[in-house]
N, C-alpha and C positions, 0 to 999 in steps of 0.2 A: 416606382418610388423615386423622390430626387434625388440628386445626389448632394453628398455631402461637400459643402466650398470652403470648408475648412480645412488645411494641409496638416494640419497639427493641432492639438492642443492648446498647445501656448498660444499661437495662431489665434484660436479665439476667444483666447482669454485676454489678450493682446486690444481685441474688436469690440468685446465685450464692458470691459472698462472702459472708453471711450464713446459707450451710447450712455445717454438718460437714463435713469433709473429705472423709471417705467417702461421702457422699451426690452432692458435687458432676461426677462422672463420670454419672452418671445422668442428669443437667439436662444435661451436655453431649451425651448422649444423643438424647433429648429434643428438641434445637433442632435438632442433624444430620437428625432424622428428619422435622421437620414444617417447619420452613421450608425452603423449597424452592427460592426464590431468592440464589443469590450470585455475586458479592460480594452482601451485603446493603445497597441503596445506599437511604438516606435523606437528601432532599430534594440537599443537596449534598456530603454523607458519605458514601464507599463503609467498606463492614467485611469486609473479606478474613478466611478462617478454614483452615486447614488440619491433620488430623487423624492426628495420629500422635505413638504412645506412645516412637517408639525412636529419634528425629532428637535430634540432637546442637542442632542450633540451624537455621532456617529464616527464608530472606530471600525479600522479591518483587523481580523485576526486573521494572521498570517501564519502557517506553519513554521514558518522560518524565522521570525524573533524571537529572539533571548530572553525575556524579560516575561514578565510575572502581573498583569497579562499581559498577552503576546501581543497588544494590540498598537496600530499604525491612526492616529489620531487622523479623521477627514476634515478638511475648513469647507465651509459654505460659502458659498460665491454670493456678495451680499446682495441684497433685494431680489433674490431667486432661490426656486428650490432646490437648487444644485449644490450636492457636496463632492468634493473631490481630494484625490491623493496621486502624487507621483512620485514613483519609487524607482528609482536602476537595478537590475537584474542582471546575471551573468544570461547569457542567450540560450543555456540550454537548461533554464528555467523549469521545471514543473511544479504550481505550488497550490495546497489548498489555501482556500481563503472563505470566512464569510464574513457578512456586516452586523457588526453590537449595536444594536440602534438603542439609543438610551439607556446602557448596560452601564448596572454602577460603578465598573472600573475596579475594584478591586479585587486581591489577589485570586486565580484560582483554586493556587495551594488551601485557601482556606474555605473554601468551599462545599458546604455541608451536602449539597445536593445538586451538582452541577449540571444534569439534566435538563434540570428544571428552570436554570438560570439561561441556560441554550434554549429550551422551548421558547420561556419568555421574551428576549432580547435577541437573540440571534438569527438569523436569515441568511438564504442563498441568494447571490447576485441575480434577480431575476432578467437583468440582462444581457447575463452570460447562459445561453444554455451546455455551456463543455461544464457536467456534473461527477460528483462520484456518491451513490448514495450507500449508507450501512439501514443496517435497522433499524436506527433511532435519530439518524439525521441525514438531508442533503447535502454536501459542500459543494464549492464552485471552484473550478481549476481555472486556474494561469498557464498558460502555454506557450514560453517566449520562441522566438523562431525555430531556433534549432533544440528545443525539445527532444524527448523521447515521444512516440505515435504513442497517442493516448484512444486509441479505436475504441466505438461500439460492439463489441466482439459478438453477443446478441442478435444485433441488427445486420449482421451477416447471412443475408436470408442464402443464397447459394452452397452454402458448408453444410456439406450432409452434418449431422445431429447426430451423436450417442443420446445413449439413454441416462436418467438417471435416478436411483432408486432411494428412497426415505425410509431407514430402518431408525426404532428404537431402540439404544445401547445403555446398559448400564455395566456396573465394574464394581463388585467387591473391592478391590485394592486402593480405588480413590475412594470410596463410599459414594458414590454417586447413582442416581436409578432416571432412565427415560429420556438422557442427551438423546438429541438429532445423532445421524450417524447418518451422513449421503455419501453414496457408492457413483460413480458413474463410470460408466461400460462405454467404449468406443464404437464408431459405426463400424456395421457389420458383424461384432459382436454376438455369438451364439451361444449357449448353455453345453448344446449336444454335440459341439463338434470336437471335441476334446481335445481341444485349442488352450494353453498356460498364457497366463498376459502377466507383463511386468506392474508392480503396484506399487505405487507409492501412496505413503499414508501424512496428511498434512492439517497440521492443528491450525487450531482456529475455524473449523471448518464452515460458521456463519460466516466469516468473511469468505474463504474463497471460494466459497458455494456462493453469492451473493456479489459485493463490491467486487471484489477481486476476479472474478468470470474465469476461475479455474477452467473450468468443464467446457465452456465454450470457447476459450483459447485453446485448448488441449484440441476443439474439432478443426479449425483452423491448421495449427501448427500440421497433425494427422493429415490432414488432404494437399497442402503440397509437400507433404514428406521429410518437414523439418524435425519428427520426432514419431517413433514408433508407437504404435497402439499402445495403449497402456490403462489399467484401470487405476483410476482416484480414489482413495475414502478420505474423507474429509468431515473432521469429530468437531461436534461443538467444543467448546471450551467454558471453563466454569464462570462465573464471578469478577470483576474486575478486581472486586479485594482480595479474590485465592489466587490471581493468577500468577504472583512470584512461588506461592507454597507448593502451587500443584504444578509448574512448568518448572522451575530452577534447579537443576542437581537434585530431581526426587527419583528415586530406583523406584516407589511404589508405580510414576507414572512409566517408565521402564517395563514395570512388571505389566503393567495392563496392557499395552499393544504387544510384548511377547505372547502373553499366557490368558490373554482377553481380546484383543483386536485381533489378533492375526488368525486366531482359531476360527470366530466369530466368521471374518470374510472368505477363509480357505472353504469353510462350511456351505457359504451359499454362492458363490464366484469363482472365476476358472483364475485360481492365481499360480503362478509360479513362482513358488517358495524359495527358489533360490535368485531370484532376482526383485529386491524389496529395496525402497529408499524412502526418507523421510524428510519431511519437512516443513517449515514456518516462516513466520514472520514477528519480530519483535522477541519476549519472552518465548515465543510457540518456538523460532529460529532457535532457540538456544537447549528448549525439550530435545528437539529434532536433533541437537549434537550431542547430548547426552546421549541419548539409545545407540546414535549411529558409532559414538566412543565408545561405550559398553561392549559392542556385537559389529565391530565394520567387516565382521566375514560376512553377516544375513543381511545388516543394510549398506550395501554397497554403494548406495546412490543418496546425497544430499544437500538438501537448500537449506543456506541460511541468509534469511534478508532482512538487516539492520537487526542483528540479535547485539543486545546490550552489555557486553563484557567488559565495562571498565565501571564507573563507578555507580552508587546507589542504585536500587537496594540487591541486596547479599552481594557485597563488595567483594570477599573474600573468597566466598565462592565462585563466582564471576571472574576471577584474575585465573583461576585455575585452568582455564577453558584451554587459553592458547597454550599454558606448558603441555594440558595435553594432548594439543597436536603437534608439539612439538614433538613430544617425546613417545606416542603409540608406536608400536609398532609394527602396527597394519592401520590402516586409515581408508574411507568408501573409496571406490577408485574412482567416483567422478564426483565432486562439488563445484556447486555454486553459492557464491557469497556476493552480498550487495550491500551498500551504504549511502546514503544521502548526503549530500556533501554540507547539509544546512543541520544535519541534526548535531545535536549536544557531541560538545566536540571529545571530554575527556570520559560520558557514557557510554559514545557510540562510535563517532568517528573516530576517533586514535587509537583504541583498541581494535577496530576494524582495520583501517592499515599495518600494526603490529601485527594481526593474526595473515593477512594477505602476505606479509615480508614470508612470516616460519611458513608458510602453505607453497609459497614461491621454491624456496629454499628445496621445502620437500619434493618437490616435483624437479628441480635440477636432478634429485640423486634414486629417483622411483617410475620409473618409465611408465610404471601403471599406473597412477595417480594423472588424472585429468582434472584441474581446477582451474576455474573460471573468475575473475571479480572485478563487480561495475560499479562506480562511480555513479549515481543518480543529482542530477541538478535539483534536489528536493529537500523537502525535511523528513519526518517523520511521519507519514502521512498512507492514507490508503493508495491515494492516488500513484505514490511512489511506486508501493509495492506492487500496483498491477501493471505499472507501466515496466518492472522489471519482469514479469512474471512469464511473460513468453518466452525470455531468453534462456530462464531457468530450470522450464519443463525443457526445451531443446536441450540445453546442456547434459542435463544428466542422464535423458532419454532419449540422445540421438534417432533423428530416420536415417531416411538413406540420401535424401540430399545434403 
């Protein structure tokens, strides 16, 4: 393939205004074919480009703008089909993005059925292959230099493999009948050797069964010994409309992993019942601090990544979080807490540094309390949460390295 004679961007944008009209389709040509990385990111400039003669107008959504929608307007390079954007990053950037091609532009917030507005109008960079997919969409990640390792965890063919097992779970306490419920068992892993493993239980469990590659980071971490065998279960989650009712300060969801989940896996899995931790992301982060405030003698071990303790929705309940770790008086003795430095500043980020101060604090006066907390170059994103995710399962389930 040739190489690219272009040093930069501007570079040929620079070359490119200075040919004939007609010639300039050719040079855009040209750089589609030989540069090969994008975004095209220099030093702390990323240069988003996307390629098409028949779009009406094309925006990026970006996890990381404020506004309603989040989108970064792209200009077309005239007499070509080349749209572009250039945006500055802090360098250890990690960001979902995709392209609105001909998306009406207005608000999200009012949007009746925003699925369906993403099927229509929205796209993954298909010139970036670094993705993060869920089950109802692909996004495309940015990854400025000094990043967090955003790995194929997967595509790790060398890491021996656990296994992992698809039960159907239902729950009198939330009325619910025939969630997913995936288990996964660490390699080596036997029934009959009468072997206890440590368990943690982690809502959302489409995602970190899925986007988030719980299970296959978990084999990784396990084989060089950055974290001890441990079994996962990992619960669907309801609704995106019940998910403040059924995660937020409910003791019903309390009551089902005490007296419905935990019985369920001690039933069919080698667990040790004294050594249980739990954990999320987003509202699931904040379930995960409820049970483990409830009960931190059974769940001793807990993740919280970007749970949303300051404002909307349940405000009030939400503020209550940090008085109580401030003021328990037992707390799991090892947590981890994560936050994206792009997300909503007075939802997620300020309350997340508030909560890190009183967790600080507790750990000068509690020998036993081991707490962890990272700053992610992100928004609020999948992406984030699996790029923190390794450190997470290490944290609170040490190996021996």
């Amino acid at each position: 393939m040739a190489t690219c004679r272009w040093n930069s961007f501007i570079q040929f944008l620079c070359e490119i205004y200075q040919l004939p009209t007609e010639e300039r389709q050719s040079a855009v040509d040209e750089l589609l074919t030989t540069h090969t990385e994008w975004p095209w990111v220099e030093r702390d400039r990323a240069t988003f480009v996307y390629d098409s003669w028949t779009a009406s107008s094309v925006a990026i959504n970006l996890d990381i703008v404020n506004r309603d929608p989040p989108f970064e307007k792209m200009t077309q390079l005239e007499d070509t089909s080349l749209w572009y954007h250039q945006r500055f990053f802090d360098r250890d950037a990690l960001v979902d993005y995709m392209y609105a091609v001909d998306d009406p532009g207005t608000p999200l917030a009012q949007e009746v059925d925003l699925m369906d507005r993403v099927g229509r109008f929205w796209e993954s960079d298909p010139l970036n292959g670094l993705t993060i997919q869920s089950s109802q969409v692909t996004t495309s990640v940015l990854q400025m230099p000094r990043a967090r390792p955003f790995p194929d965890w997967q595509a790790m063919t060398a890491v021996p493999r656990g296994s992992i097992y698809r039960h159907r779970f239902s729950s009198s306490q939330l009325g619910f009948a025939d969630r997913n419920l995936w288990v996964y068992t660490p390699p080596g892993y036997r029934i009959d050797d009468g072997r206890e493993y440590p368990l943690l239980v982690l809502m959302d469990g489409q995602w970190a069964m899925n986007a988030l590659e719980a299970p296959f980071i978990a084999d990784a971490l396990i084989k060089h010994g950055r974290m001890q065998p441990i079994i996962i279960a990992m619960i669907a989650s309801g609704s995106q409309a019940d998910r403040v009712t059924e995660y937020v300060a409910n003791d019903k969801h309390y009551a089902m992993i005490v007296s419905e989940v935990l019985p369920f896996l001690q039933a069919e899995h080698q667990i040790d019942a004294i050594n249980l931790g739990l954990g999320g992301v987003g509202e699931g982060a904040v379930a995960a601090a409820h049970a483990a405030l409830k009960n931190p003698a059974i769940f001793g071990h807990l993740i919280m990544i970007s749970p949303p303790l300051g404002r909307e929705p349940a405000v009030r309940v939400l503020r209550h979080y940090a008085e109580r770790f401030r003021d328990s008086p037992l707390l799991p003795r090892r947590i981890f807490q994560s936050v994206g430095r792009y997300e909503h500043n007075l939802r997620l980020y300020q309350p997340a540094l508030a909560l890190r101060g009183i967790l600080e604090r507790r750990m000068d006066h509690d020998p036993d309390l081991s707490y962890k907390f990272v700053e992610v170059g992100s928004g609020h994103s999948l992406a984030a949460f699996k790029s923190v995710m390794p450190e997470a399962l290490a944290h609170i389930f040490p190996g021996s390295q």
